[in-house]
C-alpha positions in Angstrom: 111.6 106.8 91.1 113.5 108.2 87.9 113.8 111.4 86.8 115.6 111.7 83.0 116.6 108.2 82.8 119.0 109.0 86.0 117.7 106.9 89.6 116.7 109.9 92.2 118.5 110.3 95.6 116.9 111.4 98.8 118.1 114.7 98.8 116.2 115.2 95.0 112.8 113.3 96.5 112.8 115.6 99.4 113.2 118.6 97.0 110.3 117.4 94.7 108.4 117.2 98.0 109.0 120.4 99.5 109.5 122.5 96.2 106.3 120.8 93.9 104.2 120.0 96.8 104.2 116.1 97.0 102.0 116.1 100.4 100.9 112.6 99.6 101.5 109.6 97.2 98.4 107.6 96.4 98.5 104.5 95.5 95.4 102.5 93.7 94.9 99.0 93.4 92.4 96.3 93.9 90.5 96.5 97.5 91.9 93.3 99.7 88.9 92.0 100.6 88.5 90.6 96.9 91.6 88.7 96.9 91.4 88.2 101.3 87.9 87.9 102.7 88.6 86.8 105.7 90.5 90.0 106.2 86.9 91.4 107.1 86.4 89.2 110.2 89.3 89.1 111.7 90.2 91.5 114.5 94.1 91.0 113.8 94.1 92.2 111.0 94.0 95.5 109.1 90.5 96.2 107.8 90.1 95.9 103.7 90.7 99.1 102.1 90.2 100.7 98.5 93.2 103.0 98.2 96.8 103.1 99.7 98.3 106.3 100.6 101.8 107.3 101.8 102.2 110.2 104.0 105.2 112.4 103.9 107.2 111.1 106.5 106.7 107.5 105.5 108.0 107.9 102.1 111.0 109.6 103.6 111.4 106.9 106.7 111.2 103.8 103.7 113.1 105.9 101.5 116.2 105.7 103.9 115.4 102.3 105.5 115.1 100.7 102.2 111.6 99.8 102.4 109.4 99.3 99.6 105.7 99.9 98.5 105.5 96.4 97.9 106.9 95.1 101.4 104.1 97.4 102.7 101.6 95.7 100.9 102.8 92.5 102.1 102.6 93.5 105.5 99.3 95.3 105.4 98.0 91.1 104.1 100.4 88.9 106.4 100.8 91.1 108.9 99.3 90.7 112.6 97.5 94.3 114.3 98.8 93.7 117.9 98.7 97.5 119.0 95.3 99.7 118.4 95.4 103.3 118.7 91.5 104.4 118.7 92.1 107.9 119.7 94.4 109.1 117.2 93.5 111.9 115.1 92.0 112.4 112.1 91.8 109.1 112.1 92.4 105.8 114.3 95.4 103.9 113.7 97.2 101.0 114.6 100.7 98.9 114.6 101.2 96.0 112.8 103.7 94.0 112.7 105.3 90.6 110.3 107.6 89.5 107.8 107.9 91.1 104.3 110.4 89.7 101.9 112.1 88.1 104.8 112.7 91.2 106.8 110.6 91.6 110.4 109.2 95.3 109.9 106.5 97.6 111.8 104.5 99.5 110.5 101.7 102.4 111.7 98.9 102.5 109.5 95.6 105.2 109.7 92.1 103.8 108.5 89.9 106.3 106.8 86.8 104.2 107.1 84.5 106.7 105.1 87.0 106.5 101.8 88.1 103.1 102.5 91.4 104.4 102.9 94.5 103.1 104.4 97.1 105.7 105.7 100.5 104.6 105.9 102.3 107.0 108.6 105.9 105.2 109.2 107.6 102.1 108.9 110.5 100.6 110.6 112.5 97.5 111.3 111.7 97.1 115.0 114.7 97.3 117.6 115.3 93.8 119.2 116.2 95.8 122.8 112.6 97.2 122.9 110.3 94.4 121.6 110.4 90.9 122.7 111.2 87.6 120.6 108.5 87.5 118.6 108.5 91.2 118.3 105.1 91.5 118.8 104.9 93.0 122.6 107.1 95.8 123.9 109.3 94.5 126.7 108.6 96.2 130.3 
C-alpha cells in the first residue's frame, strides 16, 4: 500500500483503519470455479467463490507476518480444508492449510454462500510443536 509515493508502515495502516473506517478490504476477481472446476466436487477443498474479502484482523495478522494477498489466493487453490468449523457464526468456516510461494501457511477462511463470498479471518505460519509433520493434524 502507498500513500504519496512513500511505502505505508503498520502503525499508518492501522490508523487508516481505525481513523477512515477500513472495516473490510474487498477484493474482486474471477470466481475459481472458471479456472478450477473441480474445486466444486471436492470436499477438501474450499468451495468456489465470486469475491475475496479480508477482515480486519487478517490484514493486520499478514501485514506483520509478511503474508500476501497473493499467497492467500494460492492457498485458497492448492490448499487442502482439513479442519471444518460448521457452527461458526455469521457464517461457517474452515482451516486450510498448504504451501504458497514455498512457505507452509494456515489459513481460516468464512464462506458466505448466499454472495459467493469468501471471508478471510487470519493467517499464520503454523507452529511445528502443535501440528504434526505434515502440518495437517494437531498433535495430541
Amino acid at each position: 500500500m502507498e500513500e504519496k509515493g512513500e511505502a505505508m508502515n503498520e502503525r499508518d495502516i492501522i490508523e487508516k483503519i481505525e481513523t477512515e473506517g477500513w472495516y473490510l478490504v474487498v477484493k474482486r476477481g474471477e470466481p475459481l470455479a472458471d479456472k478450477h472446476p473441480e474445486r466444486i466436487m471436492s470436499k477438501n477443498k474450499f468451495p468456489s467463490f465470486e469475491r475475496l474479502t479480508f477482515r480486519i484482523h487478517a490484514l493486520r495478522q499478514m501485514f506483520q507476518r509478511h503474508i500476501t494477498e497473493t499467497e492467500i489466493r494460492e492457498l485458497i487453490v492448492r490448499g487442502e480444508k482439513i479442519e471444518d468449523y460448521p457452527d461458526d457464526t455469521p457464517y461457517p468456516s474452515c482451516l486450510v492449510s498448504g504451501i504458497a510461494n514455498g512457505r507452509r501457511l494456515h489459513v481460516v477462511l468464512a464462506y458466505n454462500k448466499v454472495d459467493r463470498e469468501a471471508i478471510v479471518i487470519t493467517a499464520y505460519e503454523p507452529d511445528p510443536k502443535m501440528w504434526t509433520d505434515t502440518f495437517t493434524r494437531r498433535k495430541p
